[in-house]
C-alpha positions in Angstrom: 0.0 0.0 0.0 1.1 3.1 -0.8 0.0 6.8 0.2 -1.5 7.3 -3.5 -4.0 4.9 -2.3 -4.7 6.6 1.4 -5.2 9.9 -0.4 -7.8 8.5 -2.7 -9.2 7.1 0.1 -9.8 10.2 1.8 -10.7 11.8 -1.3 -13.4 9.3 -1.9 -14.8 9.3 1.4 -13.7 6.0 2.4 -11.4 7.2 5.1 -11.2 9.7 7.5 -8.2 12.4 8.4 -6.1 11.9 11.1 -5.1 15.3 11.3 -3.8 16.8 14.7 -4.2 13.4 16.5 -1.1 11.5 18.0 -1.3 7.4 18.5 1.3 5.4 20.5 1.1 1.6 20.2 1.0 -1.1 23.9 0.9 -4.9 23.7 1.0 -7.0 21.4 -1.8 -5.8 18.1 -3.2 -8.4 15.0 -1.9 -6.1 12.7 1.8 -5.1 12.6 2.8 -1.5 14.6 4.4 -0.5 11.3 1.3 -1.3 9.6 -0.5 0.2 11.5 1.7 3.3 11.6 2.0 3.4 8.0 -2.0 4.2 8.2 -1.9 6.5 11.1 0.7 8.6 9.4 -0.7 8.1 6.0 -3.8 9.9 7.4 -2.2 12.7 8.7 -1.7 11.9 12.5 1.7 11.5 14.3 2.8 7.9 15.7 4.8 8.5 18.9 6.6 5.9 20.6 6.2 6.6 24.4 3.1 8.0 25.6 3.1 12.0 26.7 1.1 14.5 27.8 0.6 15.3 23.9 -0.6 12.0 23.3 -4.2 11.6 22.3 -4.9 7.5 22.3 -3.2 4.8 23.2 -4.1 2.1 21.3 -4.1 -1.6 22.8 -4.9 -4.8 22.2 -7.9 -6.9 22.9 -9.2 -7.1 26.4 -5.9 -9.5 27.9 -2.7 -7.8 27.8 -0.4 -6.4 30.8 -1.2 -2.8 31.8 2.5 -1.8 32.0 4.2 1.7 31.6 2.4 2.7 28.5 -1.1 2.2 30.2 -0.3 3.6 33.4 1.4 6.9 31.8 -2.0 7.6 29.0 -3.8 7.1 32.5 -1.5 9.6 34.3 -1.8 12.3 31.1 -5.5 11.5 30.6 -4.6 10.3 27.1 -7.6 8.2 25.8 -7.4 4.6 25.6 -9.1 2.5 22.8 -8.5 -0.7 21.7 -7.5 -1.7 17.9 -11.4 -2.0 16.5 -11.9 1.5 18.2 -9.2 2.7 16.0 -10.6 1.4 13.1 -14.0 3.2 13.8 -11.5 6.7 14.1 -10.2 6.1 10.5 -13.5 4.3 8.6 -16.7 6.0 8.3 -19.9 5.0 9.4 -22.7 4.3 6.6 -24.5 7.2 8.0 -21.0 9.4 7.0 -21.2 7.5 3.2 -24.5 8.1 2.4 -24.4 12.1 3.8 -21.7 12.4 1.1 -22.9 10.7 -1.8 
């Protein structure tokens, strides 16, 4: 994948902006960090490595993994934790979204 095809994406409707946003990765995710980066950046948000007080979601796994530094820092910061399909639901549109732009 290229960002060709992100652009069109957002072009088309098909995926949101990320703009202004910054994502830092905990545990271990179904879909590779750089992946998932790729995405995030391709979008227009920033991937950070540690969590900060800039940092607007931390993004982790399913319900089982171990609430180490990561987690306890986004708690500390009040950075907003979501899990990988929350993620998703920041990037796709809902049909509601489609259908208001076709």
């Amino acid at each position: 994948m290229d960002t060709a095809v992100l652009k069109k994406g957002v072009e088309w409707g098909l995926l949101k902006r990320l703009d202004g946003k910054s994502f830092c990765f905990t545990g271990t995710m179904s879909v590779k960090r750089d992946d998932m980066g790729f995405l995030i950046r391709g979008l227009g948000g920033v991937v950070q490595t540690s969590v900060t007080r800039t940092t607007t979601f931390l993004i982790v796994p399913g319900d089982e993994f171990r609430k180490g530094s990561k987690y306890q820092a986004a708690e500390r910061h009040g950075t907003v934790i979501i899990d990988e399909q929350d993620c998703c639901a920041l990037i796709l549109p809902t049909l509601e979204e489609l259908l208001v732009a076709n």
